[in-house]
N, C-alpha and C positions, 0 to 999 in steps of 0.2 A: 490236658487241662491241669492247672497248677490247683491244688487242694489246700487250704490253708485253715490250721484247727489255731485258732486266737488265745493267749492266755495271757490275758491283764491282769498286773498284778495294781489293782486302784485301794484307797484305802477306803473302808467301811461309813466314814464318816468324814467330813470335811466342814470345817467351821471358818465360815469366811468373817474377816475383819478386817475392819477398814485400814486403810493405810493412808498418812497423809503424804502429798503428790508434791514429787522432790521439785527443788524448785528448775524451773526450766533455764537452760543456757541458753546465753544469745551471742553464736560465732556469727564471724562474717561469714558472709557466702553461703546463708539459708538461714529460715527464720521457723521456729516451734513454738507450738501451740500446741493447746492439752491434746488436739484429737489430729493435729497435721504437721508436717514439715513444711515448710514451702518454700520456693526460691522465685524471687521475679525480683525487679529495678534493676538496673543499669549495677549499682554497686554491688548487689549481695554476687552476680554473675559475672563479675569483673576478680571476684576473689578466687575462681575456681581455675584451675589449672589448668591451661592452653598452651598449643605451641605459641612462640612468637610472633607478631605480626601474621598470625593466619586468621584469629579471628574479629569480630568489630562488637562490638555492644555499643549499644544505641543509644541516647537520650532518653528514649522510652518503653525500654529494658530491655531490649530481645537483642538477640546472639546470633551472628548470621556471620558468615565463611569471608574473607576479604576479597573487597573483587579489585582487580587490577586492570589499569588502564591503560590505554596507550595515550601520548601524548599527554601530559600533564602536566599542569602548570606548577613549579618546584618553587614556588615563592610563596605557597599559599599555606605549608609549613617547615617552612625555614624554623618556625624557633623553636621546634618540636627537637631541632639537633644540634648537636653541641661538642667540642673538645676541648681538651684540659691541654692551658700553653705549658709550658716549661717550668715558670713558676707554681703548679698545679690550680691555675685559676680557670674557671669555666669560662669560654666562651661562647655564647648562643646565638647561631643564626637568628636574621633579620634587619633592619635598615642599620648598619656599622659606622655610617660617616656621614652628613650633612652638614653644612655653614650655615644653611636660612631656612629656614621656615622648620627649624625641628619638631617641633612641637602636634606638625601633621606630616611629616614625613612617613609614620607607620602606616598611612592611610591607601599608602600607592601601591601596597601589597597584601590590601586586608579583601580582594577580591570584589569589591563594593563598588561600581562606578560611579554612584551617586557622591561619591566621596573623594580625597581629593589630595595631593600637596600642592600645597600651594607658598613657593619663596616669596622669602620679604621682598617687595619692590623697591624696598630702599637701600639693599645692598645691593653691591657691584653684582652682574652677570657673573663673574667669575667666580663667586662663593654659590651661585646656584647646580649645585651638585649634591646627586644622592647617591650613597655607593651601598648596596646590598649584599650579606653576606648569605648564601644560602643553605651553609649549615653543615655542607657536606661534598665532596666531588659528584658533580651528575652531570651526564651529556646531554646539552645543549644543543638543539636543533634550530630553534627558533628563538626572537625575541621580539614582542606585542607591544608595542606602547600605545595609548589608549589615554586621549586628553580629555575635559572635562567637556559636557554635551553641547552642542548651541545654548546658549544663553545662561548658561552656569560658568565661564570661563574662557580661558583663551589656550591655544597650543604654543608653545615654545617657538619663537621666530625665526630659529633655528639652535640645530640641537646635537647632538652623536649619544652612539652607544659603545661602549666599551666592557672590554670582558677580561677575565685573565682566570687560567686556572688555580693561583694560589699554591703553588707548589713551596714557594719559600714563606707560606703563612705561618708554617706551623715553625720554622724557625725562627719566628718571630721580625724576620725583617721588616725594616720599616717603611720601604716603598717594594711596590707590587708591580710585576708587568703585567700589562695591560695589548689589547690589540681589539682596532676598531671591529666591530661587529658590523655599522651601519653610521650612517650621516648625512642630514641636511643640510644642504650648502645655501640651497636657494629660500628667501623670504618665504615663510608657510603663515595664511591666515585662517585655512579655508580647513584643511585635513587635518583629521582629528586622531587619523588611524593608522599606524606604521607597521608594518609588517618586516624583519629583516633576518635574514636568512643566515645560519652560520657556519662556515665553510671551516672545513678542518683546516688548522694552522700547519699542517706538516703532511707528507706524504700519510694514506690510507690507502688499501685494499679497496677494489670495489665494491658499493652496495654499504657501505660503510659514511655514516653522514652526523655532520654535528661534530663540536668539539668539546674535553673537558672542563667544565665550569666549577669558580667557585664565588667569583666575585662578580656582581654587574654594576656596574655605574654608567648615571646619566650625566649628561653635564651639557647646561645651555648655553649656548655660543653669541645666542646675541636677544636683543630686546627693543622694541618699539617704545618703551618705557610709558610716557605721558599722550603716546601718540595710538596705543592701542586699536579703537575702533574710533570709525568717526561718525557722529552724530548731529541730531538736528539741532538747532537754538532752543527748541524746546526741551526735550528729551537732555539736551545740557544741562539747563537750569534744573531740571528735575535730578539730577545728578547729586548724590552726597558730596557735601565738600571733598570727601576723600579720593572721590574717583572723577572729581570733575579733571579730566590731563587738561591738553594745551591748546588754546586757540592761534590759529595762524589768518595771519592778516595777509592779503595782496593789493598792488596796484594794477591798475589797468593804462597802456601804454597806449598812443596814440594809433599806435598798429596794429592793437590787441592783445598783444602778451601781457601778462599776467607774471609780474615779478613780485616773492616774497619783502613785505616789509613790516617793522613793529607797531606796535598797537598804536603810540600816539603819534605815528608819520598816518598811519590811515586815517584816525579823527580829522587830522588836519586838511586829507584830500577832499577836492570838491567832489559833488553827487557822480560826475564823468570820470573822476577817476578812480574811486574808490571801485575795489575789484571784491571777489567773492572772501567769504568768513567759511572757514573752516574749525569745526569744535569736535573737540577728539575725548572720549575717556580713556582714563589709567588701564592696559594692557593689564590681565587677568589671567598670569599665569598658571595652570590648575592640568597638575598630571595626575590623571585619577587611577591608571594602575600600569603597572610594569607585568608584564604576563612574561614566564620563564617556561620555555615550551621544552621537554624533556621527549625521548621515544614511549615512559612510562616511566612506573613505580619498579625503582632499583628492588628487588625483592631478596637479594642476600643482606644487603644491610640491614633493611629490616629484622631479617631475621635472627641474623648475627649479632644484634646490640647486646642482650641477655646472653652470651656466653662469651663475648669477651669482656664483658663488664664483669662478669665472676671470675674469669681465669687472668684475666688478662693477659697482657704483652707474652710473658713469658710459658705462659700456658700450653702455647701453641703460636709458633711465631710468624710462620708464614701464613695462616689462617688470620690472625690478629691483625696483622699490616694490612693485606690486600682484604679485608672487608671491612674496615675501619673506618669507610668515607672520605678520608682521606689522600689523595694523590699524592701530595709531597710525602709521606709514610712508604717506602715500596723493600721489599725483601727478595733476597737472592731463590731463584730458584733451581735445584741441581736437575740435571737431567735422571729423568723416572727409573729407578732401579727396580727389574721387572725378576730377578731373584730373590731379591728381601721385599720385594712392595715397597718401598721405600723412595722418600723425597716429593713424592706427588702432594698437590692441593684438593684435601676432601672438606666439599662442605655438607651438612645434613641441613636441611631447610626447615626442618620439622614438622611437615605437610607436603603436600602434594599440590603442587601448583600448577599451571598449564601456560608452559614458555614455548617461546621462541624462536631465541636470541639470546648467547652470552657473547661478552664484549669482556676483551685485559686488556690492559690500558699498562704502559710502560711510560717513564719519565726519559730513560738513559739507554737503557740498554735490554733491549726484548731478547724474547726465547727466539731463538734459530729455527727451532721448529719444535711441533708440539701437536698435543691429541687433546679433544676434550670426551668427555664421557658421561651420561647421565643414565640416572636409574630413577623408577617409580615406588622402589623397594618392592621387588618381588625378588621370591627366590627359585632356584632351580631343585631341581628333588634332592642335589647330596646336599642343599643347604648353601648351597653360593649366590653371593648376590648378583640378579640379572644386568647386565650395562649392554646401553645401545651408545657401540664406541664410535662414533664417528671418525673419519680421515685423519690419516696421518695428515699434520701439511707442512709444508718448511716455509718457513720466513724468510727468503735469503733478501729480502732487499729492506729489511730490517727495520720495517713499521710499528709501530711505539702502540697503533690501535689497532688491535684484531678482533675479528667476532665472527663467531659459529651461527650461523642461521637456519634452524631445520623448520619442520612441520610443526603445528602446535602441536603438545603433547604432557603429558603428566609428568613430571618431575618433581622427588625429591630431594636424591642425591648428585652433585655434583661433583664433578674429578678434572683435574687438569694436570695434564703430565708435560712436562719439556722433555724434551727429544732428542739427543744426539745425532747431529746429524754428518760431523768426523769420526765420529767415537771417540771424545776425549771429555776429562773433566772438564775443559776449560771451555766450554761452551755451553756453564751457567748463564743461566739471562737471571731480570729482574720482573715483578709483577710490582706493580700499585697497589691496582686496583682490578676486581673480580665482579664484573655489574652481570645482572641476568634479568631478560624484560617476557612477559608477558601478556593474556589478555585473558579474562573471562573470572569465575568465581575459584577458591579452592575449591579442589575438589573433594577433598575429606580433613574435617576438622576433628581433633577428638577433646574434646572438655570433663573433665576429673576434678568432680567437689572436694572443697576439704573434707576430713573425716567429721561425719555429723554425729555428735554427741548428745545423744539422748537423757544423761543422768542417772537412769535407771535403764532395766529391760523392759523392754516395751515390743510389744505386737507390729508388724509391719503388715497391712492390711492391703495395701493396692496402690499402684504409681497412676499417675495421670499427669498426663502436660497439653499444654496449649501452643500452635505455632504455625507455622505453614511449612505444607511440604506439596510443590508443583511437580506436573509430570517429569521423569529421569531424573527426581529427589529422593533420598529416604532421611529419616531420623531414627536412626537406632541406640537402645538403651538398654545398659545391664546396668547390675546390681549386685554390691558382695557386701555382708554383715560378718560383725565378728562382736567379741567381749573382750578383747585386751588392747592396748596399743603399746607397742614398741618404741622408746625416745631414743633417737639418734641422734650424735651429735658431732658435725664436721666440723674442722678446723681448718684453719687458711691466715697464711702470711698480708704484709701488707700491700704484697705485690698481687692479690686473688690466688695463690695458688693451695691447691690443700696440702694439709700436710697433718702428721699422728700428733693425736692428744699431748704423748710425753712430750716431741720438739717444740709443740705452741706451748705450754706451759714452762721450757726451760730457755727458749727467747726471752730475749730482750723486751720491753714493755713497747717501744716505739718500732719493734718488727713485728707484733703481732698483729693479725687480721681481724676480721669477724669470726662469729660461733655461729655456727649456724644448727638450731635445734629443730628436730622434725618430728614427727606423730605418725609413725609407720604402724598399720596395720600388723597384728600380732599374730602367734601360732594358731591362737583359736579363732581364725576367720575362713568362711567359704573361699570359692574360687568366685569370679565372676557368673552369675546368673545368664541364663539361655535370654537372646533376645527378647525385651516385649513388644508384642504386633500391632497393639491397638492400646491408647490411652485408656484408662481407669479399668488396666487389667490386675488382678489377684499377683500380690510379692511374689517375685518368686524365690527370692533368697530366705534361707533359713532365719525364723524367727520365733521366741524373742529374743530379740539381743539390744546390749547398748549403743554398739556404733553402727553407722553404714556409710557405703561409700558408692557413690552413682556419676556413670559413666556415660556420658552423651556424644554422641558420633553424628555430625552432619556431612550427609556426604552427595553427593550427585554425577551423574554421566553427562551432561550437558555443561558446559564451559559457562554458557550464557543465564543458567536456572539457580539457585539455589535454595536451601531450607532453611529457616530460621525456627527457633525456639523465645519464649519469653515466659511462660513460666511452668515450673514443673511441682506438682506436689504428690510426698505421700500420705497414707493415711494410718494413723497407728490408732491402738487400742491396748489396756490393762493387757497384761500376759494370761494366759488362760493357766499354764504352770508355770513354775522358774524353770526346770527342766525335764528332759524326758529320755529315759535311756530304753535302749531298747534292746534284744536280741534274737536272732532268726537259727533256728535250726532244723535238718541238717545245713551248716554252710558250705561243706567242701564232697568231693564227690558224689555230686550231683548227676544222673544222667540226662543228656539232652532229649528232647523228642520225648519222653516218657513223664505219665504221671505222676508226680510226686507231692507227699503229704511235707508239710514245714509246719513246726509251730512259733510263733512269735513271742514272747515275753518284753511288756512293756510295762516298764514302771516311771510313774512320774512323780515328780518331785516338787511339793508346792511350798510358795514361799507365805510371809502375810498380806492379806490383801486379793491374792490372786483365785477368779471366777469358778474356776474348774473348768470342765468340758462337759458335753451331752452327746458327743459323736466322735467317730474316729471313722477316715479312709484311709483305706486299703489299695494301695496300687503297687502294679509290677510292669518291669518294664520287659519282658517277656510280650509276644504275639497272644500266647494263651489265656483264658479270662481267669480271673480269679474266684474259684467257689471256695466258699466258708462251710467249717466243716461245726465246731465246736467253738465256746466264746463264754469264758469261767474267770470271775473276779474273785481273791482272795490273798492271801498271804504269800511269800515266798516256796515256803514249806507246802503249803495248801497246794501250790499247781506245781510241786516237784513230786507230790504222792497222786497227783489228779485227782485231788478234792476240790473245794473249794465252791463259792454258785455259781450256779449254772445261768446264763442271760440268754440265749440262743433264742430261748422260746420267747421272753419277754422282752427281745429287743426289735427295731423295724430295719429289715435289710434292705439294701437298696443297691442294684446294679448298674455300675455306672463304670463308662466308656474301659471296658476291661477288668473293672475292680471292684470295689463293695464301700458303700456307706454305712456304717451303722451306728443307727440312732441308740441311745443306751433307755434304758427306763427309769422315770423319776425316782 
């Protein structure tokens, strides 16, 4: 049994006086109030720290893991992506080139069917062309066109689709190859739905489908004009001027034929020869959406945007080129130096996501042969990271599209080595592009608030959050406080790269970068706090103090489930001291298994304003319980001679889960 004689050293007297209540801060990314923290909307949980593209916030505030599709349609944000031409001018995916009807051409990719473009009828067929830029390289499986519904519009009378990867875009040249994807030869009045399927342009591996995209254009080949639909005599006249098209007059031959003739040769025939009236309205061209059918969401670009937009190009160059989106971008790569680790492609995804399928994609000249390798980020006991290396494979008949396809599975890390397959230098190849597709939710997201700034110290009293967590979910949550913060501050060129205080400060004004100033948690902060198990459980991180920082983990084993959060609060209260030191002895040679007496000395330190206490526990993290032996309040001196008064008798003890409450007396 551990024996524990108590000696507080409290002061005799405590005269509390009011304080008035500093005023409260209002950072992004949580909101304070006298008695809570709290974090919910869409924006304050948009400011807390995620990896890239892992996680989603919602319109209507909640935080849920990204889930990833197969088959998607990559027109629906085009304008979400974007590069910088030669001149450093932005270009953003989305409708890039139209002659007629521009003004609705965004409409054909805004996923709406009800909506529409619709070209001018009074320009030439030939200016009816829409060409869209999709923002980014992505493999194209399919292409949907989709006309306006019965009696909203007309289908194109005939039509083509064309594609081109875009390789000389970013060169800025000014005509693009193109190659048909699909085409109507024959008069269409009737189908409103085209389906057409896109066959790799060059040699592929098997199991390998679709080609790289970056441009799609329509373009209509021909038009009924004035002759659209034909209609009654009635149904004409009810016609707007504007759509009333063309009436065709006939005669009738003594032998029955029925020959076209103009309006006043028909007036002029008798009742026997006058032949049928035909009334047409104005053809009603209306492409209501272009659907850009993809394997899925490319999930390295995603998550790649935020580090090569701070490092950039030169940061890491073979990383930067081939996840860039970009196709015409492609960088040399050396065969895998397996002595130094050296020349391989690593990516970190910054999650764990559940693929399938990576795909490299080459312009000129592929890897000869080559290994890929993924990891979920586990390691093995000496500390090495685990990789499930798949096959060697050799390329020998030098396909420009390659793609690894295993079992779903969790992935973080990514690796891609080229191979020797003479053993020589010179059988560097070239990468693009690095796409990697999967299907289901991440599987562990982690989100880290800013550091929340309370003003003063203050009590951390109990977390609680709101959110859904289905079977094979959890939501897990620490917590660390501290009282100081650490300002760091990094420096970086104009190219993203960092670099020491003194060389930004002794560049050139038109070479310097950004400053980038941070709020690091300081020497006097905890570690992260033991999980909490259940909402509106008791802080568990040391308090009071003025900052904290809370760490929310959604994670799941089911591909297809996930957890979300939307809002989380703590609860704070006055400090009950500013501080409280304490010390235990004997500390050091101790015997195990045996009973032993410790005394504790505990002096607290009050500031203005602050309640006191009426109780103190007692815990040990020992099997054995805690019995209280002695429990004497006084002076330093007082419990170093073992005087002092005595509480033992006038206090209420209470035994609880191994350890002791004790209530003190008025």
């Amino acid at each position: 049994m551990r024996r524990l004689r108590a000696a507080v050293a409290l002061p005799l007297l405590a005269v509390a006086i009011g304080a008035q209540a500093p005023e409260e801060p209002v950072d992004p990314g949580y909101r304070v109030t006298g008695s809570q923290v709290v974090v919910e909307g869409a924006e304050q949980w948009a400011a807390w720290e995620a990896p890239e593209g892992a996680a989603v916030v919602d319109e209507d505030g909640s935080v849920s893991p990204r889930l990833l599709r197969q088959r998607t349609n990559v027109t629906l944000n085009a304008e979400r992506f974007f590069f910088y031409d030669g001149d450093q001018d932005t270009i953003y995916g989305g409708v890039r080139n139209t002659r007629s009807g521009a003004e609705t051409a965004a409409l054909a990719i805004d996923g709406d069917l009800t909506t529409y473009w619709e070209p001018d009828q009074t320009t030439p067929v030939d200016d009816w062309v829409l060409e869209v830029y999709l923002g980014r390289s992505v493999v194209v499986e399919q292409v949907i066109v989709r006309f306006a519904a019965e009696g909203e519009g007309d289908p194109f009378l005939k039509f083509r689709v064309r594609l081109s990867d875009g390789s000389d875009f970013i060169h800025r040249t000014s005509v693009l190859e193109y190659f048909r994807a699909g085409q109507v030869n024959v008069a269409n009045k009737e189908q409103r739905e085209f389906v057409f399927d896109v066959r790799p342009q060059r040699p592929v591996p098997d199991g390998v489908a679709g080609e790289v995209v970056q441009f799609v254009r329509i373009e209509a080949l021909a038009t009924d004009g004035p002759r659209g639909r034909e209609v009654d005599a009635e149904a004409y006249a009810a016609l707007p001027s504007g759509e009333q098209g063309a009436i065709d007059y006939f005669r009738r031959t003594v032998t029955g034929r029925v020959l076209p003739v103009d309006e006043l040769t028909w007036i002029e025939l008798s009742d026997e020869e006058r032949g049928p009236v035909h009334y047409f309205r104005w053809e009603r061209p209306r492409l209501a959406e272009i659907e850009v059918v993809s394997p899925g969401e490319n999930i390295v670009l995603l998550t790649q945007e935020r580090v090569n937009r701070e490092q950039g190009v030169l940061g890491n160059v073979l990383r930067a080129l081939t996840t860039d989106g970009n196709v015409g971008s492609e960088s040399l790569i050396k065969p895998y130096d397996q002595l130094r680790d050296r020349n391989q492609l690593d990516i970190d995804l910054g999650a764990k996501y559940w693929l399938d399928r990576i795909r490299m994609v080459a312009l000129h000249k592929p890897m000869r042969a080559y290994q890929v390798l993924v990891s979920d980020g586990s390691f093995d006991p000496s500390g090495e990271r685990l990789w499930n290396e798949f096959e060697e494979r050799a390329n020998r008949e030098r396909y420009l599209q390659l793609q690894e396809s295993f079992p779903l599975q969790e992935v973080r890390y990514i690796q891609v080595r080229a191979l020797q397959l003479l053993g020589t230098e010179t059988e560097a190849g070239t990468l693009a592009e690095l796409q990697a597709y999967g299907e289901g939710f991440v599987s562990e997201i982690e989100l880290t608030s800013p550091v929340i700034k309370l003003g003063a110290s203050r009590m951390f009293t109990s977390l609680s959050w709101e959110g859904e967590v289905p079977n094979d979910t959890r939501i897990e949550i620490r917590t660390r406080t501290g009282d100081d913060l650490t300002i760091v501050r990094n420096y970086f060129d104009r190219w993203g790269r960092e670099m020491s205080q003194e060389a930004w400060e002794a560049a050139r004004e038109e070479f310097r970068g950004r400053v980038e100033v941070l709020e690091l948690p300081g020497p006097r902060w905890s570690s992260y706090s033991e999980l909490y198990r259940e909402s509106g459980e008791m802080f568990r991180s040391p308090s009071p103090r003025r900052y904290a920082l809370v760490n929310v983990r959604l994670r799941t084993t089911n591909p297809q489930r996930r957890a979300l959060i939307r809002r989380l609060q703590i609860g704070l209260a006055p400090p009950l001291v500013d501080q409280t030191f304490a010390e235990i002895v004997p500390s050091r040679e101790v015997e195990p298994g045996v009973d032993t007496e410790f005394t504790m000395y505990l002096r607290p330190q009050f500031a203005v304003g602050d309640p006191g206490f009426d109780g103190i526990g007692l815990r040990s993290s020992s099997t054995a319980p805690v019995e209280l032996l002695g429990l004497r309040v006084g002076s330093e001196t007082q419990l170093r001679f073992g005087t002092g008064q005595d509480l033992l008798g006038e206090s209420r003890i209470e035994s609880v889960d191994g350890g002791v409450d004790i209530i003190l007396p008025e």
